[in-house]
N, C-alpha and C positions, 0 to 999 in steps of 0.2 A: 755746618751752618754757612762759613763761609762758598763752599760749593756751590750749597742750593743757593744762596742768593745770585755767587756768578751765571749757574745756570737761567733762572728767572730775569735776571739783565739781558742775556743774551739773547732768548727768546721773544724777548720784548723788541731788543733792537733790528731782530730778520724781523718779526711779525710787523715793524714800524716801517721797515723799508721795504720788504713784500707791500705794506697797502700805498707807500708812495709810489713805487711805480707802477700798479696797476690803477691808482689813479690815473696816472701820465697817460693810460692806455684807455681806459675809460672814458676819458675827458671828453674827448671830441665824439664819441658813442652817443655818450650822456645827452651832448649837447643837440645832436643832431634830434635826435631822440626826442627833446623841450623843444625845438622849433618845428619839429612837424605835426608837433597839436596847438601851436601859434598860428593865429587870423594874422595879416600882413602888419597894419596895426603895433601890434607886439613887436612882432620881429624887428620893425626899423627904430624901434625905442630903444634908446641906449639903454632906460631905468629897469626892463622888466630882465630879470637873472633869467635863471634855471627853469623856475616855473612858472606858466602860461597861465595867466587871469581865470582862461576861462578855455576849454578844451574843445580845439575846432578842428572837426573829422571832413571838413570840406576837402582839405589837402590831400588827406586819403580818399576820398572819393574820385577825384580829380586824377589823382596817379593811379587811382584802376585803373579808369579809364586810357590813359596816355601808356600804362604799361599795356596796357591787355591783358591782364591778369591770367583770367581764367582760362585763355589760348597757348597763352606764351610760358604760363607756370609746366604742364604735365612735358613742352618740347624743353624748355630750359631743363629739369629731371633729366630727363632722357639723353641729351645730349654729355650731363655731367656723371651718371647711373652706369651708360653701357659700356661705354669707354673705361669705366676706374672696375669692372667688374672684370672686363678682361685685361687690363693691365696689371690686377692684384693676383689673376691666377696665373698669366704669363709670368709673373715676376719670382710667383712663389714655384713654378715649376723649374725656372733658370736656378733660382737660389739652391732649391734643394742640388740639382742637378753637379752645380759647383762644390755643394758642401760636403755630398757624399761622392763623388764620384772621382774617381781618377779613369783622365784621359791627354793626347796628345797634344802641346800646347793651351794646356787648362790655365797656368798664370796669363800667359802673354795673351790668351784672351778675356783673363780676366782684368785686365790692364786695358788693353783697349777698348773695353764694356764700359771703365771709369771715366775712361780718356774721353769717349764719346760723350760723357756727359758734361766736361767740362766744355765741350762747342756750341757757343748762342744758338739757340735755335732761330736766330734770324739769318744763319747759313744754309739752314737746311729749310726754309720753309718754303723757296723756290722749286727746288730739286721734287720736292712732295707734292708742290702742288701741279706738279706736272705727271707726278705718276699717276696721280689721283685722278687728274683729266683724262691719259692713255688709257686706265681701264675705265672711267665712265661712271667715275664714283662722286665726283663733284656734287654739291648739292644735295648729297645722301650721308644719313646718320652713318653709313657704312665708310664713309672719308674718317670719320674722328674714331670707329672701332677698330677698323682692319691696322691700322699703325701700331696700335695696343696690344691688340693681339701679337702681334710680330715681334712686340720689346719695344718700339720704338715711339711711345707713348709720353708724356710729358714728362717729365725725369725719373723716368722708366729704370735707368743703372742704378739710382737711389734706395727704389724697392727692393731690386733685386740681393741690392747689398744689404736690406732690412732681413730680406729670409737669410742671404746666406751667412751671415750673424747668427741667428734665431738658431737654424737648421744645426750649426754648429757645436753649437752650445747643449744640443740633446747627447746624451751616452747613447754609442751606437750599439753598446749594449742589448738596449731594449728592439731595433731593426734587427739583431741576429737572433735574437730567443725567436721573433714573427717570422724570421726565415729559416731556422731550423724548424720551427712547427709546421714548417711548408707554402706558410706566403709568401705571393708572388712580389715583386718589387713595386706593381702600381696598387697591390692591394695592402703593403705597408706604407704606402707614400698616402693614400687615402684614408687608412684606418686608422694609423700610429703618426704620421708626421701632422695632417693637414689641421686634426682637431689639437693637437698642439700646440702649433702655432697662429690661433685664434685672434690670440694679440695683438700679432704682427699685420694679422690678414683685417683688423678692424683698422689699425693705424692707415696701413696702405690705402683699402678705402677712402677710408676721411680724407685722407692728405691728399689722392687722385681726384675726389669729388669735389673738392673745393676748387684744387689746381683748374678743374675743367670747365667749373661751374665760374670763374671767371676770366678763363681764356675768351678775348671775344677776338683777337687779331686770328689763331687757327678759325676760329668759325666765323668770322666772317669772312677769311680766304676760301674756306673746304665749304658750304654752307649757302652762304649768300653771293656765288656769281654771276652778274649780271648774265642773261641771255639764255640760262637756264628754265625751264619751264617747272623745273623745282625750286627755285628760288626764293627768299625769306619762309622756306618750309618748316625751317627749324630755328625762326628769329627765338633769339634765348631773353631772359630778363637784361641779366649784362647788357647787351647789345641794345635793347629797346631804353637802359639808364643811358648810354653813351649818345643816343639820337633824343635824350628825353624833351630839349628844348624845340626842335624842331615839329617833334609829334605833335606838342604840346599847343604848339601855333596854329597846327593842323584841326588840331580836333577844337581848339578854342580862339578862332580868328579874331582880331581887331574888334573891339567893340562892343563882342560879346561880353569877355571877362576882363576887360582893364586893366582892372585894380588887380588881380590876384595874375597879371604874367610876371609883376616882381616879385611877388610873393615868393619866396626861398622854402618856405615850407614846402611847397608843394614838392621842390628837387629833395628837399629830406624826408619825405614820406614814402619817395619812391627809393631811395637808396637803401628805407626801413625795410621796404618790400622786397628790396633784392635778396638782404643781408639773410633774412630774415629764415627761410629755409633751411639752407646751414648752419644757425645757431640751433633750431630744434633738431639738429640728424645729433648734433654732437650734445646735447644734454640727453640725447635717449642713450648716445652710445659713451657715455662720459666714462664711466667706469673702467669698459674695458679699454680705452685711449689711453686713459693715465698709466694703465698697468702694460698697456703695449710699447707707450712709450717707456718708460722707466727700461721694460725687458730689453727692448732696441737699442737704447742709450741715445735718442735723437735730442739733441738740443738746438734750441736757436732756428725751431721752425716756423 
């Protein structure tokens, strides 16, 4: 008796501090969330809380507009989509590669694959954007893929340490029964490793998609170069929230809208519109995130 009661306390007391600090995380969501269906009105009333009198979709109308929604959503995709596809299958082929394989200076480059990642990549974002210039790639989706592909992807050695974890952890057991029966090594790396670790290659996704889906410093270096005749080709959401006051002025001058340029809804409407993408990839892909994560051991991301 005494047990189950300590048990029952205990669960009580995680379930009580699990929802205080997802409150703490919640909070300013929430909050952004109740002022982007607030008229100006609201907003500058100290008395109105959480919830809005009365639900005013002007602010989102207004930040379609100033986002460009409908232009800027399928390049902002795309720019977050191609990049983390080829960074999840770069990272899963490095992984495997480390995990089963012995070769000539395999630690010491596995060391310096970690090492690179502890370097700000504001060292290296010179050096790239110059390579990127030499072949001719500036201002093309192929500036943020071809890095990925290569490893050198936004914390690219992190992936790769996710598969060679993963890869690790299989009996290689099962890789020798496919190769006594006569498969070949890319036909056990494709049929027995890759649907294996599902998990990991769901994790890597999300965690690249997001990374890239709010990088705007690489895309507006690789992306947005003045002088370019490809130029804002591939303006992303991010990028157009970062310019949203400016745009905002543009498409709504003096006079027009007055009252609603202080209006603060309308910047929390469009931040809803940012966010907003990525909240539904990861409630479609919830399930297997948790179970990728748990399998990887990632905390603290």
């Amino acid at each position: 008796m005494l047990k189950k009661s300590l048990s029952i306390t205990n669960k009580t007391s995680v379930y009580l501090l699990l929802t205080c600090v997802g409150f703490v995380f919640l909070l300013p969501i929430l909050k952004i969330l109740s002022g982007s269906f607030m008229p100006v009105n609201e907003i500058l009333d100290p008395t109105v809380g959480f919830i809005p009198g009365v639900l005013y979709f002007e602010n989102y109308n207004q930040a379609f507009q100033v986002l460009n929604l409908w232009e800027n959503l399928p390049r902002s995709i795309m720019v977050a989509l191609f990049p983390a596809l080829a960074q999840t299958l770069t990272a899963m082929i490095v992984g495997y590669g480390f995990a089963r394989f012995e070769f000539p200076l395999k630690k010491t480059l596995f060391i310096l694959m970690m090492v690179v990642f502890l370097i700000p990549p504001q060292v290296t974002m010179i050096p790239q954007f110059l390579t990127m210039r030499d072949y001719g790639l500036l201002g093309s989706i192929w500036s943020m893929v071809v890095p990925a592909a290569f490893g050198q992807g936004l914390n690219a050695p992190l992936f790769i340490l996710i598969f060679y974890q993963f890869f690790k952890s299989i009996p290689g057991s099962l890789e020798e029964a496919a190769e006594i029966d006569g498969a070949r090594v890319i036909t056990v790396f494709f049929k027995i490793a890759v649907p294996m670790a599902l998990p990991s290659i769901i994790v890597s996704l999300i965690f690249s998609m997001v990374w890239y889906w709010n990088e705007t410093t690489l895309t507006a270096l690789f992306l947005q170069t003045p002088g370019l005749d490809s130029a804002f080709m591939f303006t992303t959401l991010p990028l157009e929230l970062q310019n949203f006051t400016d745009s905002f002025e543009m498409i709504f001058p003096d006079g027009a809208f007055t009252v609603t340029r202080v209006n603060e809804g309308v910047r929390m409407a469009g931040m809803i519109i940012s966010i907003l993408p990525m909240l539904l990839i990861y409630f479609v892909l919830q399930r297997w995130f948790v179970e990728g994560v748990d399998r990887s051991g990632i905390t603290g991301e």
